[in-house]
C-alpha positions in Angstrom: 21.8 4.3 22.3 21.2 7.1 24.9 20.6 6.5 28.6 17.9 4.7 29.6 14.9 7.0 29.7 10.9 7.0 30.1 8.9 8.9 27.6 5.4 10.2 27.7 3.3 8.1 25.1 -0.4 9.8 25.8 -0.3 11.2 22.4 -1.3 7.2 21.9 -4.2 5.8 22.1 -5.2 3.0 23.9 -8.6 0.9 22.5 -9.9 -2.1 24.4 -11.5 -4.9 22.7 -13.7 -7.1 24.9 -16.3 -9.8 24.4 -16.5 -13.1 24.1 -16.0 -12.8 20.5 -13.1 -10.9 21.1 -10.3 -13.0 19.8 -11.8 -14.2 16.4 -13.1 -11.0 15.7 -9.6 -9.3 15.8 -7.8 -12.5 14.0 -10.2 -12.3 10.9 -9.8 -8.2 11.2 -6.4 -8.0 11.6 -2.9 -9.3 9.7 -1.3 -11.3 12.5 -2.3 -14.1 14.0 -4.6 -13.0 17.2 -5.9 -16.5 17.4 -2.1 -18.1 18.7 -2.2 -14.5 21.2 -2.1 -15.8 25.0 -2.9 -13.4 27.6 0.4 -11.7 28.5 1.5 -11.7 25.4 1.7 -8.8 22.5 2.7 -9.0 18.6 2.6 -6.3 15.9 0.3 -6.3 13.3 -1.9 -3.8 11.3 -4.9 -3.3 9.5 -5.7 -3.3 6.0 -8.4 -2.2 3.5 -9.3 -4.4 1.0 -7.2 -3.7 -1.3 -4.0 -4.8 0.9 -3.4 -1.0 2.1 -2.2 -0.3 5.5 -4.8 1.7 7.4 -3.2 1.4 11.0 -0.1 -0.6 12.4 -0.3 -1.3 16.2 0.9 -2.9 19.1 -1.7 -5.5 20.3 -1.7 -7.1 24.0 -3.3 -9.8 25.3 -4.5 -9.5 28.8 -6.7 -11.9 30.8 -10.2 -10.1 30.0 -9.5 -8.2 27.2 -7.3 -6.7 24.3 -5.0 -3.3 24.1 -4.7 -1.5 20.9 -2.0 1.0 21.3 -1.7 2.8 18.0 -1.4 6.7 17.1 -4.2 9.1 18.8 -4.8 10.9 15.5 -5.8 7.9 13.8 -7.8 6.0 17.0 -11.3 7.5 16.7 -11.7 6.7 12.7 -10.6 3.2 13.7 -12.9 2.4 16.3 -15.6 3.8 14.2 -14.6 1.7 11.3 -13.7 -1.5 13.0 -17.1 -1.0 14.8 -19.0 -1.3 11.8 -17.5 -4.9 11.3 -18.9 -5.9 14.7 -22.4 -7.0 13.5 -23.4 -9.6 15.7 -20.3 -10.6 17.1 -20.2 -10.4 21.0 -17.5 -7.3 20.8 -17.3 -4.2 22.5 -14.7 -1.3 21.6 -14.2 1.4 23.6 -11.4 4.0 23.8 -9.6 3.6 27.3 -7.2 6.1 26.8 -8.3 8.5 29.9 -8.5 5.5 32.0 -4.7 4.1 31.7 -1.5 5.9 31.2 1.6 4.4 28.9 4.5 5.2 28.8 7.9 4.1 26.6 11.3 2.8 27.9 14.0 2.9 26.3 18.0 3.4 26.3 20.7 1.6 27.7 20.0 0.1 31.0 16.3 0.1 29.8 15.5 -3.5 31.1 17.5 -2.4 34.6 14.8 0.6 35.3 12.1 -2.3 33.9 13.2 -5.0 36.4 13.7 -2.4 39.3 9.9 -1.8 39.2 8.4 -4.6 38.1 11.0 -6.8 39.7 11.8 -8.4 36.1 11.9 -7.8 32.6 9.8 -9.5 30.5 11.1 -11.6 27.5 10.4 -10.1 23.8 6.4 -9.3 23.2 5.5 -10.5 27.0 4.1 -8.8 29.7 4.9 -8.8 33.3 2.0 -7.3 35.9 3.1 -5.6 39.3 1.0 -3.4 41.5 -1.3 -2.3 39.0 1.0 -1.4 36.2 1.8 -4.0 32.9 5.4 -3.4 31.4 5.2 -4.8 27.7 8.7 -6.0 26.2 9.2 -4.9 22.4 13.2 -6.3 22.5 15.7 -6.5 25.4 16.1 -2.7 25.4 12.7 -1.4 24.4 9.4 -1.7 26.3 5.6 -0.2 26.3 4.5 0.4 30.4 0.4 0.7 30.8 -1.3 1.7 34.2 -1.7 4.2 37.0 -1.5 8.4 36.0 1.8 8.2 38.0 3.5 5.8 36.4 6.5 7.8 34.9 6.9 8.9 38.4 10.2 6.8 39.4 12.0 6.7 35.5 14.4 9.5 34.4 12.2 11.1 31.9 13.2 11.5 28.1 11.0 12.9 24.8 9.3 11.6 22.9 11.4 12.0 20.0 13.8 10.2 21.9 11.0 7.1 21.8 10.4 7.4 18.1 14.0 7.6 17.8 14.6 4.5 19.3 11.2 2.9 17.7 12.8 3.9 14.2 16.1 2.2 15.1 13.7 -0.9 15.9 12.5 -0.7 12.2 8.6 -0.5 13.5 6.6 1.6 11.1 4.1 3.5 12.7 1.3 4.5 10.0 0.1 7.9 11.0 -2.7 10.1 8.8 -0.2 11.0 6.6 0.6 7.6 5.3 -2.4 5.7 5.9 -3.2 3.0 2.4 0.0 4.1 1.2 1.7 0.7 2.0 1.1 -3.4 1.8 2.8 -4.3 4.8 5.5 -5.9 3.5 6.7 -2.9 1.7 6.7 -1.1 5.3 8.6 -4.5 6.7 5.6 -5.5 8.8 6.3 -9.0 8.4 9.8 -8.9 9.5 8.9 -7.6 13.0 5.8 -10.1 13.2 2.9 -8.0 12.7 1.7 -10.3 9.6 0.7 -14.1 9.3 1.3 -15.9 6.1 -0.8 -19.2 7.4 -3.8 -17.5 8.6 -7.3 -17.6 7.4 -8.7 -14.4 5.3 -8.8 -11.4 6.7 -9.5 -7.6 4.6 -6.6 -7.3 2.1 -5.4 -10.4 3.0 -5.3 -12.1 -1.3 -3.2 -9.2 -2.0 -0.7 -9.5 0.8 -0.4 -13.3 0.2 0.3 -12.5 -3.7 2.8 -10.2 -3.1 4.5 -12.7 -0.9 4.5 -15.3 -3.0 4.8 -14.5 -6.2 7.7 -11.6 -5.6 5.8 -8.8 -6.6 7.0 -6.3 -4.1 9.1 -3.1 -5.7 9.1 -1.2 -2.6 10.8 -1.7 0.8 11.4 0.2 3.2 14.9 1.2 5.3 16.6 3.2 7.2 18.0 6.6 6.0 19.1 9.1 7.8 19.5 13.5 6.5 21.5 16.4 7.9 20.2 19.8 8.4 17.7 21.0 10.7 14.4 20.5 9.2 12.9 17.8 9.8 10.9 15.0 7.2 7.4 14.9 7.9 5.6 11.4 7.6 4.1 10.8 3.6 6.3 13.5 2.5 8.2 12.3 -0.4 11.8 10.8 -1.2 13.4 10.9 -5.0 15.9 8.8 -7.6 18.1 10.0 -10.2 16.4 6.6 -11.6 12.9 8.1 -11.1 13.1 11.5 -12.4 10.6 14.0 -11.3 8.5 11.0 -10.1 8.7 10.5 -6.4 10.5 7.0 -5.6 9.2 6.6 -2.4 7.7 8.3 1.1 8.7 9.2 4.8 7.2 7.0 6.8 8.7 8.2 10.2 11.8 10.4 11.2 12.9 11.8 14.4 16.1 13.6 15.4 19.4 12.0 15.5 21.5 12.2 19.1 24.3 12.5 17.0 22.5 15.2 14.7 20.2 15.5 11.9 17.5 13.0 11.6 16.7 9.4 11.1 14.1 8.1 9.5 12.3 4.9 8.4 11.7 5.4 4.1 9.9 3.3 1.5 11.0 3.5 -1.4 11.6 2.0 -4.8 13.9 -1.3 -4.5 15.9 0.6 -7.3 16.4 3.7 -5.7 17.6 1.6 -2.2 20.2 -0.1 -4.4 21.2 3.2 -6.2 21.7 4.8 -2.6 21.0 7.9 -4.4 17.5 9.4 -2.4 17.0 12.9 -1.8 14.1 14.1 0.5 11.2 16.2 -0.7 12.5 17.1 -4.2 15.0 16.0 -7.2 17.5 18.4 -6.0 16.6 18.2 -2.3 19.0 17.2 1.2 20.6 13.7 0.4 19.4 11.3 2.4 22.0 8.3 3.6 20.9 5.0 3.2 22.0 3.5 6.9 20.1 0.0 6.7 18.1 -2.2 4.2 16.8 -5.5 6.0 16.8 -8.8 4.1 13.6 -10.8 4.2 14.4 -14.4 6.0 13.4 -15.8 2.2 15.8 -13.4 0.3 18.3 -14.3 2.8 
């Protein structure tokens, strides 16, 4: 892990949810469980069509009056149009608030050290901590999401953003960008093992399909992490391939960011086979190996 750093996350988006309707509107739209979100807290989770396809993952926060969708900015104004449409006569507003509040990410070693030397502490995992204007989101101990004044990176060392998605790749967070949007159930993009999916809530769009493929052991994809030398870098939805598979593709780039160490990592779904095979090679049969560097277990699998 790098030093601690502060990256520049405006290429984000950040939509506010308010209304008193706010909080069962977003649990019956969304896959985690909204309902069991307190203000100052924040999960994962995404949204799904309804056929159990990935349309968006997010961060989601809590505050006191409202909610915070922080999700990718080429994606945010199709998704306020669409989940705007599911409104009807709920007592819901959406707005993009992305001019009005800046965000930031920090990450690195001695991340929760710059954390607690401006907001005085560091927040446990997926809660929030307020100080002078600014909220400072805890992802883990060394990763955190910051939202508040323009000059709020003013007093971090500043990093890149490919140092952010570098560390949110390490995390094992999939971000679904345009590339990759309905190419996934969640589980084959590990959303359930960072929290962003509830098996015990009620019915939400996709959610029979998700359930079945949790239950009944349906799933043939997962995804890991992978990581491939050169200097060009593997563009999210581009393909990944298996001796097993032949010319068929066996999987898809989710996300991939440069390696401190060189090269590029990058969070992969692909075939269960092809994981096992360790065999992938990015964007063609005969393309750059790709090494497989992590495959998480499912708690059930365990």
């Amino acid at each position: 892990m790098p030093p601690a750093f502060a990256a520049d996350l405006s290429d984000n988006a950040l939509i506010a949810v308010t209304g008193d309707d706010a909080r069962s509107f977003l649990h019956a739209q969304f896959t985690s469980d909204v309902e069991a979100l307190a203000a100052g807290q924040a999960q994962w989770s995404g949204w799904c069509t309804a056929k159990g396809r990935l349309v968006a993952t997010f961060l989601l926060l809590r505050r006191a009056d409202d909610f915070l969708i922080m999700l990718p900015g080429e994606i945010a104004a199709a998704f306020v149009r669409r989940l705007s449409m599911f409104v009807l006569r709920a007592k819901v507003k959406i707005a993009d608030a992305s001019d009005a509040i800046a965000r930031i990410g920090i990450a690195g070693d001695g991340a929760s050290s710059l954390v607690r030397s401006r907001w005085g502490s560091a927040p446990a995992p997926m809660r929030a901590v307020e100080r002078d204007g600014a909220t400072c989101v805890a992802l883990d101990e060394e990763r955190f999401v910051a939202f508040g004044p323009a000059d709020l990176a003013a007093r971090f060392p500043r990093g890149t953003r490919d140092g952010w998605e570098w560390a949110m790749i390490q995390a094992g967070v999939p971000i679904v960008v345009a590339a990759t949007q309905e190419a996934f159930v969640p589980q084959m993009a590990n959303l359930e093992l960072v929290g962003g999916v509830s098996f015990k809530k009620g019915c939400y769009p996709g959610q029979e399909i998700v359930a079945r493929t949790q239950y009944r052991g349906i799933l043939k994809r997962r995804m890991a992490l992978a990581h491939v030398g050169g200097g060009e870098r593997p563009q999210p939805g581009q393909s990944v391939y298996s001796a097993a598979f032949g010319e068929q593709s066996a999987g898809t780039i989710v996300n991939a960011a440069p390696s401190p160490a060189g090269g590029y990592d990058a969070l992969v779904v692909a075939q269960v086979e092809s994981l096992a095979r360790a065999d992938l090679r990015w964007n063609s049969p005969d393309g750059p190996a790709m090494e497989i560097r992590k495959v998480p277990v499912p708690a059930s699998a365990a």
